[in-house]
C-alpha positions in Angstrom: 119.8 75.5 104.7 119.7 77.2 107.9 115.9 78.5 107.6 115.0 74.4 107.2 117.2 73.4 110.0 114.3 72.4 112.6 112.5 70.8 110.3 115.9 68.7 108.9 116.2 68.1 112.7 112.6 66.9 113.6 112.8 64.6 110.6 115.8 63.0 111.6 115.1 62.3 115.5 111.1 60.8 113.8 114.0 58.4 111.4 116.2 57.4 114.7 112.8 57.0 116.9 111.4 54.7 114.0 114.0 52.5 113.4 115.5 52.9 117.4 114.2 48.8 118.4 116.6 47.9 115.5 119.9 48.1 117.2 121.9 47.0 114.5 120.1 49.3 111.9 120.3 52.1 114.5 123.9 51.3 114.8 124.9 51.4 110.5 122.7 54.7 110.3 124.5 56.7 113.0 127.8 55.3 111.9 126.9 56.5 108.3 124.9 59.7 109.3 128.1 60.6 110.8 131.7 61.0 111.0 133.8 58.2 113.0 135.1 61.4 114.7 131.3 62.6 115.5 130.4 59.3 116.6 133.4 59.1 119.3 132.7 62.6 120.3 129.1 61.6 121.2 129.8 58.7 122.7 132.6 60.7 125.0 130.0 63.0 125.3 127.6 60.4 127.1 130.5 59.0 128.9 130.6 62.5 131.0 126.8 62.3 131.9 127.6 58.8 133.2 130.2 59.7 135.3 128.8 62.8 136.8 125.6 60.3 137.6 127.8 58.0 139.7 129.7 62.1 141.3 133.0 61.8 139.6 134.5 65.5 139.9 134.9 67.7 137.3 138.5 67.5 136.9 138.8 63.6 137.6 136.2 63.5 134.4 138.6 65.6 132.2 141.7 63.7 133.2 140.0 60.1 132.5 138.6 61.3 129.0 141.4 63.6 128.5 138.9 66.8 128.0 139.0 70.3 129.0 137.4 70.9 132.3 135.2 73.2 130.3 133.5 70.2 128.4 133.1 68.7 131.4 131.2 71.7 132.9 129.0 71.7 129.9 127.5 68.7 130.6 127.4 69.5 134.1 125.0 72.6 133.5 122.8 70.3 131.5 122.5 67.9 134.1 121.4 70.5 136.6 118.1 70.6 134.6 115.7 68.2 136.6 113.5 67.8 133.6 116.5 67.2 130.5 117.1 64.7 127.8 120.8 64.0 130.1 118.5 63.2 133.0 115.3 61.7 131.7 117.3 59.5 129.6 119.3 58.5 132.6 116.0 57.3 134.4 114.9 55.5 131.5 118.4 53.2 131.4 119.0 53.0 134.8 115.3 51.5 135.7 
C-alpha cells in the first residue's frame, strides 16, 4: 500500500475538489471516509489555525481545546509558512 500512497492521496483530494460545491455530499463523504474521531480531530485541528489567525497564545489555545501545547506548536510552525495550505486557505475564507 505504501508504494501507491501518493497516488491513493492525489485521487482522493481530485474526489473532494470535484464534489467540494456540494456541501452536503462533501459533508456524508468525509463523515464516511472517516472516523467520527478523525473528523473531530480535523476539525480541532482547524480550530487552532483559527485562533492563532485572530493571536490567541499558545497555551490559551491548549487550554480552550484541551490539547498539549505541542499540538498547538504544530500548527504554529505551519502557519509560519507564508505560502501554506493553513494560510492560503485562510485568505481564501476570510475574503
Amino acid at each position: 500500500m505504501k508504494n501507491n500512497s501518493d497516488q491513493y492521496k492525489k485521487e482522493l483530494i481530485e474526489v473532494m475538489f470535484k464534489i467540494a460545491k456540494d456541501k452536503e455530499l462533501l459533508a456524508d463523504f468525509i463523515k464516511e471516509i472517516l472516523t467520527p474521531r478523525e473528523f473531530d480531530n480535523l476539525g480541532v485541528r482547524w480550530q487552532i489555525v483559527e485562533r492563532l489567525e485572530k493571536g490567541e497564545h499558545h497555551q490559551a489555545i491548549a487550554e480552550a481545546l484541551h490539547l498539549g501545547v505541542s499540538t498547538v506548536t504544530r500548527g504554529s510552525r505551519e502557519m509560519r509558512n507564508k505560502n501554506g495550505g493553513f494560510r492560503r486557505a485562510l485568505k481564501v475564507i476570510h475574503k
